[in-house]
C-alpha positions as CSV (number, residue, x, y, z in Angstrom):
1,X,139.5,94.5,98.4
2,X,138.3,91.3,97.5
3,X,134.7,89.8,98.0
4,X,136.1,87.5,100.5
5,X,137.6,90.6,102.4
6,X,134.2,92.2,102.7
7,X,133.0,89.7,104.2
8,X,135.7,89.3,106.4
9,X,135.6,93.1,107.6
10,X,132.3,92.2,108.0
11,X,133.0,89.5,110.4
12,X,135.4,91.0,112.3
13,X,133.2,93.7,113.1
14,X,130.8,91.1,114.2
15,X,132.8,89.6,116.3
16,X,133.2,92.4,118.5
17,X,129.3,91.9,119.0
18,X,127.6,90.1,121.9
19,X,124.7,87.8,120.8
20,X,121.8,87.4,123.1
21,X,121.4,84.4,124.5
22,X,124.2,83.3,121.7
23,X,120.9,83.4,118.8
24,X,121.2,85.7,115.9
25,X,118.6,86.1,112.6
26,X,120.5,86.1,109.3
27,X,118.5,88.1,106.3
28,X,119.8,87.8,103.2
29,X,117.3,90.5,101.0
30,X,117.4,89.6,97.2
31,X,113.8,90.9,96.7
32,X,111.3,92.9,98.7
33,X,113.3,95.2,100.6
34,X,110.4,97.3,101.9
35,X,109.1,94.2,104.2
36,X,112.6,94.3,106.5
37,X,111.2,96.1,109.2
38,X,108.1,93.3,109.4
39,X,110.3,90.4,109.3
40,X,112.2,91.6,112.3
41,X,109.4,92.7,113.6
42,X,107.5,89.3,114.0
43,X,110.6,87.5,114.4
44,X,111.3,88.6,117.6
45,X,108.3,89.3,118.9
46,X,107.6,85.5,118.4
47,X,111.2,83.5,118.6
48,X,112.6,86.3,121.1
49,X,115.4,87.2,119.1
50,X,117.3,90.5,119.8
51,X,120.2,90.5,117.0
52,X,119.4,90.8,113.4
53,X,122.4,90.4,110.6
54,X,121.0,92.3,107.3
55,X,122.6,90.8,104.0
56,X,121.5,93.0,101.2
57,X,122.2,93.7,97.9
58,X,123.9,97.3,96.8
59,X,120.3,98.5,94.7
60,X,118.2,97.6,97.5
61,X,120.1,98.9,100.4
62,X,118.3,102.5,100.1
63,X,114.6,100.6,100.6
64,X,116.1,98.5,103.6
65,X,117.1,101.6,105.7
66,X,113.8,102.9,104.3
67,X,111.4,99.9,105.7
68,X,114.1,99.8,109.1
69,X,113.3,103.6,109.7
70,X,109.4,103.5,109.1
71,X,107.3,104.6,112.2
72,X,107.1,102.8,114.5
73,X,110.5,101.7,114.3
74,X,111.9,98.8,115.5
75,X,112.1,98.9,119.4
76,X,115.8,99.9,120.4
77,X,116.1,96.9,122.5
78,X,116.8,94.7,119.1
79,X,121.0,94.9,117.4
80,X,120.3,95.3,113.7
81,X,123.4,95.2,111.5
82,X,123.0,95.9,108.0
83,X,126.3,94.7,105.9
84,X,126.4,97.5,103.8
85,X,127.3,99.8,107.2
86,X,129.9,98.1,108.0
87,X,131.7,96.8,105.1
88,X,129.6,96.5,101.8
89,X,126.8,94.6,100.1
90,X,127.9,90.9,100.0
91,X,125.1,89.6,98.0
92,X,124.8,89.7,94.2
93,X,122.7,88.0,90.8
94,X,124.2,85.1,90.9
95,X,122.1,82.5,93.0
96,X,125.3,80.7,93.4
97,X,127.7,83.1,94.8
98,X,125.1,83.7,97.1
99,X,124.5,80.4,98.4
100,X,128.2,80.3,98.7
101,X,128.8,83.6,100.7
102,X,126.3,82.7,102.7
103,X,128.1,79.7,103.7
104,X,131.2,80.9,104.3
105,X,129.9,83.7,106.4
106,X,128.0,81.7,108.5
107,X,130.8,79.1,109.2
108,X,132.7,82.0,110.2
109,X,130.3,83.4,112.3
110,X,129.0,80.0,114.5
111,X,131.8,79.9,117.2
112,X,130.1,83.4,117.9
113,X,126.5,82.4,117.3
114,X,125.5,78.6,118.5
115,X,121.7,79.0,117.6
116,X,121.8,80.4,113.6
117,X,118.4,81.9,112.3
118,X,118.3,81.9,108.3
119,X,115.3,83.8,106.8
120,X,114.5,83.3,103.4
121,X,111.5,85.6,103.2
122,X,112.8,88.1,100.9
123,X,115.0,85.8,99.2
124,X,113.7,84.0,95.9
125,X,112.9,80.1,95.9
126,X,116.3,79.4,93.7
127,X,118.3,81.1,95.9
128,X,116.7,78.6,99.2
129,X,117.2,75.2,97.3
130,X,120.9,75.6,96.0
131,X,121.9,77.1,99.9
132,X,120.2,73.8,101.1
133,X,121.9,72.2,97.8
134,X,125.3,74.3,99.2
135,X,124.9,73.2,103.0
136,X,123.9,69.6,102.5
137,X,127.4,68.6,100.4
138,X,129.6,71.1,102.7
139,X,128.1,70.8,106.1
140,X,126.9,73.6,107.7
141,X,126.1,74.1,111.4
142,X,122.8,73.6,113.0
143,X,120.3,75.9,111.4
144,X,117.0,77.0,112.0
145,X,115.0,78.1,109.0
146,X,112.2,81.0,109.0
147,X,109.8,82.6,106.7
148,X,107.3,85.6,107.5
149,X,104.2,85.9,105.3
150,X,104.2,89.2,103.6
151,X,102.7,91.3,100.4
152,X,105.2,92.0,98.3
153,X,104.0,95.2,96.8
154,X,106.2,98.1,98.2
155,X,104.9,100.9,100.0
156,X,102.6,99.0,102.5
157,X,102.6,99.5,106.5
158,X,105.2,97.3,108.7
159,X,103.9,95.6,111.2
160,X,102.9,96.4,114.0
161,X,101.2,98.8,111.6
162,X,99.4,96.0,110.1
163,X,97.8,93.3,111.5
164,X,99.2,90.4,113.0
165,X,97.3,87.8,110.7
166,X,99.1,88.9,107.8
167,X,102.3,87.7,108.7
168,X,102.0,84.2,110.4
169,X,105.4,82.9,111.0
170,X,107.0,79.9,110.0
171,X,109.9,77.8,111.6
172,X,111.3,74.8,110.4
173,X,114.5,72.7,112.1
174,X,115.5,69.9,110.6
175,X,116.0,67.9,113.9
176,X,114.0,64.8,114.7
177,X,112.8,66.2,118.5
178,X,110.4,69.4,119.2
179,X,111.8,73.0,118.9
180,X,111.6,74.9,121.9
181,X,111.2,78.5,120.9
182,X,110.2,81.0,123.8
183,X,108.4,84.2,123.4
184,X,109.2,87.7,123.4
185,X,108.9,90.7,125.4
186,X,110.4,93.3,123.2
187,X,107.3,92.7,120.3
188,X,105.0,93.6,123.7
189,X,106.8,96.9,124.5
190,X,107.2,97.9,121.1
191,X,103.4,97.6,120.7
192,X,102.1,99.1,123.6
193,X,104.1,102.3,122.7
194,X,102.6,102.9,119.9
195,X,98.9,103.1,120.8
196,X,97.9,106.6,121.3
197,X,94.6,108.2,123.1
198,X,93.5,109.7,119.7
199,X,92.3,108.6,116.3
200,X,92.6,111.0,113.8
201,X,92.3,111.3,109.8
202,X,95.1,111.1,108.4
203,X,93.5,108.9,104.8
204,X,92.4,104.9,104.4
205,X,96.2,104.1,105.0
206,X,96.4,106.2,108.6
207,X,93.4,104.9,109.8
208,X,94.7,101.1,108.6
209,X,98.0,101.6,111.1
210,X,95.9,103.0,113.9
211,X,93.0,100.4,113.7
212,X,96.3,97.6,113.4
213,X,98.0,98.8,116.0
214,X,95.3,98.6,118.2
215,X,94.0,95.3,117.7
216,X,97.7,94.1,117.6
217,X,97.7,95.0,121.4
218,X,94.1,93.6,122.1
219,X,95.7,90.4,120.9
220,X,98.2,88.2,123.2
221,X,97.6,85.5,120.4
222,X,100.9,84.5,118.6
223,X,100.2,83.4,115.3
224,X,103.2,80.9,114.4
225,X,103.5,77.3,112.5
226,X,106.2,75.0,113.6
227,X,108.2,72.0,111.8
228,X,110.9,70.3,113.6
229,X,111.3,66.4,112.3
230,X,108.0,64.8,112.1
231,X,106.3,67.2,114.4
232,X,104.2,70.0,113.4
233,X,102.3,72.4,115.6
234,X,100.2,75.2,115.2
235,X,100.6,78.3,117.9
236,X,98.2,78.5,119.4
237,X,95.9,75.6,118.3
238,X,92.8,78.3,118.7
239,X,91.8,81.6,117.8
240,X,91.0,84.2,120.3
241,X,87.9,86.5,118.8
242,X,87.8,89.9,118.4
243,X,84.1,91.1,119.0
244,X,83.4,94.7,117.5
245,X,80.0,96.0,119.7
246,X,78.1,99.0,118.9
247,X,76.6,100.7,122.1
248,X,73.8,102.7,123.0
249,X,75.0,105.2,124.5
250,X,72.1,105.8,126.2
251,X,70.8,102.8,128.2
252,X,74.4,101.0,127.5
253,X,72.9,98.3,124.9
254,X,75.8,96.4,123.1
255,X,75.3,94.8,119.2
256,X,77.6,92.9,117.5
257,X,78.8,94.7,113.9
258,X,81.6,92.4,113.5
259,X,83.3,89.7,115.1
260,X,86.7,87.7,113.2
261,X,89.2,85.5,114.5
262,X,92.4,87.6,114.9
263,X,94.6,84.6,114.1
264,X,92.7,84.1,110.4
265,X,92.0,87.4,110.4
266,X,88.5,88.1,108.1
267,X,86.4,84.9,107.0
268,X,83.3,84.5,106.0
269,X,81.2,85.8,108.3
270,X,83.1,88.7,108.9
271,X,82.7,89.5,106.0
272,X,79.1,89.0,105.5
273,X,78.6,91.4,108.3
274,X,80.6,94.0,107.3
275,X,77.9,94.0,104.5
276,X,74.9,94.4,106.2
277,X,76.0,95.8,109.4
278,X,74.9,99.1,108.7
279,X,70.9,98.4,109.4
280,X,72.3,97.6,112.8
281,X,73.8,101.2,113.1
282,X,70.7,102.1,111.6
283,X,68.4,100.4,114.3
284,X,70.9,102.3,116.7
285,X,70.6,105.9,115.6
286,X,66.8,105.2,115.1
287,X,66.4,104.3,119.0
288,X,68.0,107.4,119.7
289,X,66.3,110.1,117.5
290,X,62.2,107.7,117.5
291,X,60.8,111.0,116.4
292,X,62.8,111.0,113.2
293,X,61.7,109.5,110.3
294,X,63.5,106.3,109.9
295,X,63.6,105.6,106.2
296,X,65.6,109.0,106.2
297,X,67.7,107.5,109.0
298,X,68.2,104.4,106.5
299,X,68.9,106.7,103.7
300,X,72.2,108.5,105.1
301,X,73.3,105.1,106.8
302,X,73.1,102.9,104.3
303,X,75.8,104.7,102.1
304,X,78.4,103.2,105.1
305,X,78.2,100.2,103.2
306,X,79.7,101.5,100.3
307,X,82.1,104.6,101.5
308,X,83.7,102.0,103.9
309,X,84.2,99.6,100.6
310,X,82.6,96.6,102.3
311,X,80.8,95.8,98.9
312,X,82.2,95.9,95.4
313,X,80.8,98.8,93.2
314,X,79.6,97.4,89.6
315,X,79.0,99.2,86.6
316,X,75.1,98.5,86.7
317,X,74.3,100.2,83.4
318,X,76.5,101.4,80.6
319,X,75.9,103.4,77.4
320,X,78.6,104.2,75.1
321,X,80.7,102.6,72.4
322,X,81.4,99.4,72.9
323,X,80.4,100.0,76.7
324,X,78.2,97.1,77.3
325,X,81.0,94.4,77.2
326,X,81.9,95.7,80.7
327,X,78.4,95.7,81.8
328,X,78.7,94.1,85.4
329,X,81.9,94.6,85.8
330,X,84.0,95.5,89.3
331,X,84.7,99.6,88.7
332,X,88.0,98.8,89.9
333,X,88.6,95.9,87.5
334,X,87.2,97.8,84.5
335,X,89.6,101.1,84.9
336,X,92.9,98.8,85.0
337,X,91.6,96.9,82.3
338,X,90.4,99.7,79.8
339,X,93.7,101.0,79.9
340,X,95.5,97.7,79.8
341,X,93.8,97.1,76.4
342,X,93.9,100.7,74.9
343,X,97.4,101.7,76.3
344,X,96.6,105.1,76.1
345,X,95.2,107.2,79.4
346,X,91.6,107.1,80.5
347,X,90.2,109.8,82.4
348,X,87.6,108.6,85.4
349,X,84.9,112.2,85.9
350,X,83.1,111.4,89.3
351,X,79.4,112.9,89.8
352,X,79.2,114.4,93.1
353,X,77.5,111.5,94.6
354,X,80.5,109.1,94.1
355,X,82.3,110.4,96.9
356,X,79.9,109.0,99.6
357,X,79.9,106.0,97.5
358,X,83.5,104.9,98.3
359,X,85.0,106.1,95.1
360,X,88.2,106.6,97.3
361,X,88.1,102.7,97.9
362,X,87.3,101.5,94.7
363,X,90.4,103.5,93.8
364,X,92.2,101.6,96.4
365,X,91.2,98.6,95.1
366,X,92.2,99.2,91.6
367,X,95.6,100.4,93.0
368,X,96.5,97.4,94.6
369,X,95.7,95.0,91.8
370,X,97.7,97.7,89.8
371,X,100.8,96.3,91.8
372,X,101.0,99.8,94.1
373,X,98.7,100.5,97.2
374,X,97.9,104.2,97.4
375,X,99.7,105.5,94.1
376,X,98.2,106.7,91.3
377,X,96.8,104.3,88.8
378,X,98.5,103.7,85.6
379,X,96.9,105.4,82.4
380,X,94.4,106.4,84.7
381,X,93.6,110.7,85.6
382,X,90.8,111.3,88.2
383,X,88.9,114.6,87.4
384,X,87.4,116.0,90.2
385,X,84.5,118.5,89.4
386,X,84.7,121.7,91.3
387,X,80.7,121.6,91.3
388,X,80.9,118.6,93.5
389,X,83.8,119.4,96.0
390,X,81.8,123.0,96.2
391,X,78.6,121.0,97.0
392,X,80.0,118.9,99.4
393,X,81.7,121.4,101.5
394,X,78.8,123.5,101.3
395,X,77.1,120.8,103.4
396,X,80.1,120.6,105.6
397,X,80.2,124.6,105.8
398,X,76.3,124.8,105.7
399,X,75.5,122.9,108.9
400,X,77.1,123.2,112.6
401,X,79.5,120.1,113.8
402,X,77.6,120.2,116.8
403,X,74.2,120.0,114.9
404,X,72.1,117.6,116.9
405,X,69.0,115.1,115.4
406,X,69.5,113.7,112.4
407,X,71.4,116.4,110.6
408,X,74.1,115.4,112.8
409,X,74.5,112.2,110.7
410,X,74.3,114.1,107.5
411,X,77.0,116.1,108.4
412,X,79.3,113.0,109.6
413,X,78.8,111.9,105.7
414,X,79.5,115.2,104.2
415,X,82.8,115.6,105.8
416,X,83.3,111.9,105.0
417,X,82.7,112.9,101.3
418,X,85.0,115.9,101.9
419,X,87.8,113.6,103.1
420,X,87.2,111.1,100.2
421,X,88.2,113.9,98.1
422,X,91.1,114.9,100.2
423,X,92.2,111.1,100.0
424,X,92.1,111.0,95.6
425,X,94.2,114.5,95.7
426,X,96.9,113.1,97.6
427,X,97.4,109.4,97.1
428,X,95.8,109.3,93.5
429,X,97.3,112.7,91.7
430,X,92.9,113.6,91.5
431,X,92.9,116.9,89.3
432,X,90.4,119.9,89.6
433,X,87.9,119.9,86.4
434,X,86.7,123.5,86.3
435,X,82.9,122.2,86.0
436,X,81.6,125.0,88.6
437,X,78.1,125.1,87.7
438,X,74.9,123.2,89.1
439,X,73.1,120.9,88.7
440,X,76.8,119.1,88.7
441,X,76.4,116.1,86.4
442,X,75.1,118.8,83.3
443,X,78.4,120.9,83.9
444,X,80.4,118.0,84.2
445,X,78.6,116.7,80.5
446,X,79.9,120.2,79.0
447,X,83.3,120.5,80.8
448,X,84.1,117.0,79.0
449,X,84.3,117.9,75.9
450,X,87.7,119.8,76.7
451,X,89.4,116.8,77.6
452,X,92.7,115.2,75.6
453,X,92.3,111.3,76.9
454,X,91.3,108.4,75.0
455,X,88.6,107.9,77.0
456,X,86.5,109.3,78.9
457,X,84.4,107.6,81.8
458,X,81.4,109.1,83.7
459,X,80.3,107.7,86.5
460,X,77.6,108.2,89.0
461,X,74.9,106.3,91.3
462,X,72.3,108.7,90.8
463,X,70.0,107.0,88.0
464,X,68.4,110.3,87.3
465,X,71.7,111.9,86.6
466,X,73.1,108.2,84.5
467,X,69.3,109.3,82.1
468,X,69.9,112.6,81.7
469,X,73.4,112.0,80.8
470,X,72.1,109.2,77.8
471,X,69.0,111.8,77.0
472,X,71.9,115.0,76.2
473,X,73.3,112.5,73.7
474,X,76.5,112.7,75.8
475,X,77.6,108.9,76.1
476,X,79.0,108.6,72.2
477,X,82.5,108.7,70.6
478,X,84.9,108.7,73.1
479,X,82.5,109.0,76.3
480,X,81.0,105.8,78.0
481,X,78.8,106.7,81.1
482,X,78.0,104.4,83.8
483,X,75.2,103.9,86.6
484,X,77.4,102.4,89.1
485,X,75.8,100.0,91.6
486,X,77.3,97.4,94.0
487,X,77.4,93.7,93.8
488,X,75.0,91.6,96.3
489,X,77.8,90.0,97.4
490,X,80.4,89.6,100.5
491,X,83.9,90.8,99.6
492,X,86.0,88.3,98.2
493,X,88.8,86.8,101.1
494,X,90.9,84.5,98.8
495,X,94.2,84.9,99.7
496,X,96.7,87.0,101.7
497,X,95.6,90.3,99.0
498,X,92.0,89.6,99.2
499,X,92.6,90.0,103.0
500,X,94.8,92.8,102.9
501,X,92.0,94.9,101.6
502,X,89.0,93.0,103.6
503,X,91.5,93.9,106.6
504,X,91.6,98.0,105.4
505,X,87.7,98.2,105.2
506,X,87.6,96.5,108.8
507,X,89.3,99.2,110.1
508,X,87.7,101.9,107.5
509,X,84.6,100.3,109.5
510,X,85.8,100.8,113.0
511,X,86.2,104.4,112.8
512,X,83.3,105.5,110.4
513,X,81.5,103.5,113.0
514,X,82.7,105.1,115.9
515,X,82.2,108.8,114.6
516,X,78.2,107.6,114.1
517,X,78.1,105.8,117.4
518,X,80.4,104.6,120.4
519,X,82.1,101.5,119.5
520,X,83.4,98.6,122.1
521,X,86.6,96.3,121.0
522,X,86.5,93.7,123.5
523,X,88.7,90.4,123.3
524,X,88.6,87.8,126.0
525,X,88.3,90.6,129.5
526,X,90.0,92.7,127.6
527,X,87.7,96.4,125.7
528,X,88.6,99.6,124.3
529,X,86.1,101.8,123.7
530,X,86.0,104.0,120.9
531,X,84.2,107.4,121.0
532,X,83.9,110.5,119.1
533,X,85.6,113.3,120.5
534,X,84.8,115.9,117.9
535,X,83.8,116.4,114.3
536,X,85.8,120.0,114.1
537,X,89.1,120.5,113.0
538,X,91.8,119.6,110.0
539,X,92.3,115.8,111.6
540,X,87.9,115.2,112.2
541,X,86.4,113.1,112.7
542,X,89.0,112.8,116.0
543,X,88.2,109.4,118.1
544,X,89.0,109.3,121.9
545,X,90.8,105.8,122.6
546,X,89.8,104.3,126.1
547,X,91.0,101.4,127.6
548,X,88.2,99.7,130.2
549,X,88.5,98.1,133.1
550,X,88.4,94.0,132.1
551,X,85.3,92.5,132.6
552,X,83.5,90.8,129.5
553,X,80.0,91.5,128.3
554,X,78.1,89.4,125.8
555,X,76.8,91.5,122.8
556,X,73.0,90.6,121.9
């Protein structure tokens, strides 16, 4: 069968179709295949559409039906037809043909569809000049252009799975009066379904859907840029803001942790509180336990800033050969680049400390500038001492979950630690280094010497451990040891990636939080109040999800 006939079994098929309301969104994916299921997501739930026409190419068919079948779903209320269903793959290289399939298909589509959607999100910018090249010499019926902002890295969660602000809409009609475009019910019903009474742990990236999901439904904002003619508009023209309130759970005393604006999503100042919030938790816990000691209190707390990666870890100190020209360096910068510029594999050996230091998020970090969120980092082999997993889980093991005081808040770290680990087993390929004996960083100094890679890194934030380490005459030939540290600074939010990750330690944030102390979302009248539940069992820390009645409160 011939191209053409494809095409045409394609439109015969769709023909047979009723379009809601006579609208319809065309497709066409030529890059990005894993962002399908957000596209359609955020297109309907802002422009109301219901039927979705899926133009794909034949080697990215496999990560369409992939993205489409992602939890949670699209809601069954919206038609998608994928071409390759139905007839085959009608799009190919050649930015031409394309353009001109595209052309043909939809001028044999309109007496069916009167209002024509063309997305050109995961198409390339070729590919959208020559089909407005194709349609302005051929003629075309009316169409309505659309574009969803996305990351393209693969692997990430589809919306409603991630938050709102990351994928602003775009709409753009080339007639000289206002677009009217009405909203959606079916994005509401599709997010409401997915919020659940629990929070568990299921990694960085579970607790990243959760946390979305949520403040997806706190949020009736739509977050949308029009163009029609001359006029431009902005929906809405304001930000609602989210307020994140830590309470007392004892006389009911709310503070503010972290507020944004849930159409930018993080700023600034959300930012710079995410850095120093912790002497609020701090102040909170101390009120609570005013026989403790509160520099202790300070102690455990303070290592919230960095497990929840709301500051950059730096390598402070360095010792090694040619170690000092990373001296200052992000951790997460100096791994990709070490291997970048030797091109043979590093291995990264962890003192025990690291792992309430956010290791896992530094990781994270490095990951995504690596081009893959939550995969293992190229060139790069995490060790993980036995010594310190033992250690850790001795804490865990050592003390009750329903330990009371102060100990309670030790405890809440250790497991943290514990799931840290958990976290660089599964989503960063973290291998058991038999170093069994203690103190941990001198086994961990022996153990080394066994390993093959080109370089070896050892890292802790114990300066006591970094000395001994530089006394034992361990930091030469192929070993560079640093004394991590973190840099004074807010998080970089430059740009949708720079977001993306301010947006996971938000919601890294939200539930560390909430396991230390009740938490209160509240937007406008509307709160949900976050609580811990329990601190036993395979998914702890578990957080119980309440929706209150609406009233509003002002946090002090």
């Amino acid at each position: 069968m011939s191209e053409e006939g494809y095409i045409d079994q394609l439109l015969d098929f769709l023909r047979s179709r009723s379009f809601h309301d006579g609208e319809a969104s065309i497709i066409p994916v030529l890059t990005h295949p894993w962002n399908v299921a957000s596209v359609v997501n955020r297109l309907s739930e802002e422009l109301g559409l219901l039927d979705f026409i899926i133009l794909t190419r034949k080697e990215l068919v496999d990560d369409v039906y992939q993205s489409l079948s992602q939890e949670p779903a699209p809601t069954s209320e919206l038609n998608i037809y994928v071409d390759h269903i139905y007839a085959k793959s009608i799009l190919h290289d050649s930015v031409f043909d394309n353009a001109v399939r595209l052309q043909y298909f939809i001028n044999n589509i309109s007496d069916r569809i009167k209002r024509i959607y063309i997305d050109l999100t995961l198409t390339t910018g070729p590919f959208a000049v020559t089909l407005q090249g194709v349609f302005s010499k051929t003629g075309s019926p009316p169409i309505i252009y659309t574009y969803v902002d996305t990351i393209p890295l693969p692997g990430l969660p589809q919306y409603p799975s991630s938050p709102r602000w990351m994928h602003r809409v775009y709409v753009y009609d080339d007639e000289s009066h206002p677009l009217e475009i009405k909203h959606s019910g079916a994005g509401d019903k599709a997010l409401s379904a997915t919020i659940s009474g629990k929070i568990i742990w299921k990694g960085t990236r579970g607790i990243f859907e959760d946390i979305s999901r949520i403040m997806n439904k706190l949020i009736d904002a739509r977050i949308m840029e029009k163009i029609s003619g001359e006029f431009r508009e902005d929906i809405p023209e304001s930000s609602p803001v989210l307020v994140v309130n830590a309470l007392n759970p004892v006389n009911g005393e709310r503070k503010k942790i972290i507020s944004l604006k849930l159409i930018e999503g993080p700023d600034e100042d959300s930012v710079n509180m995410m850095m120093s919030n912790w002497k609020i938790l701090s102040e909170l816990v101390y009120e609570l336990h005013q026989d403790a000691d509160k520099s202790s209190i300070e102690r455990i707390l303070m290592q919230f800033q960095r497990y929840t990666g709301a500051v950059d870890l730096i390598a402070r100190e360095l010792e090694g050969q040619n170690a000092r020209d990373y001296e200052g360096w992000k951790i997460h910068s100096l791994l990709v680049d070490m291997y970048r510029r030797l091109r043979r594999p590093i291995a990264l050996l962890p003192d025990t400390n690291m792992f309430y230091q956010g290791l896992h998020m530094t990781l994270l970090k490095a990951s995504i500038k690596n081009g893959k969120p939550w995969n293992p980092i190229d060139g790069v082999r995490i060790y993980i001492p036995v010594c310190a997993e033992a250690e850790i889980n001795g804490k865990v093991a050592g003390v009750s979950s329903e330990t009371t005081g102060i100990s309670k808040y030790s405890y809440i770290m250790a497991l943290l630690a514990n799931r840290a680990i958990d976290e660089i087993k599964q989503y960063y390929k973290g291998i058991h280094l038999p170093a069994v004996s203690q103190p941990c960083e001198a086994s961990i100094a022996v153990v080394e010497q066994g390993l093959s890679e080109e370089r070896i890194i050892l890292v802790t934030a114990d300066k006591k451990a970094y000395n001994a380490w530089v006394t034992l005459n361990v930091c030469r030939d192929r070993v560079i040891c640093i004394y991590v540290g973190h840099r004074n600074k807010p998080l970089n939010i430059d740009g949708l990636y720079s977001k993306f990750y301010a947006s996971i330690v938000l919601a890294s944030q939200i539930y560390v939080a909430s396991s230390i102390i009740p938490l209160e979302l509240s937007m406008d009248n509307k709160r949900i109040r976050m609580v811990l539940e329990t601190l036993q069992g395979a998914g702890a820390p578990v957080l119980n999800i309440i929706e209150e009645p609406t009233s509003y409160h002002r946090a002090s």
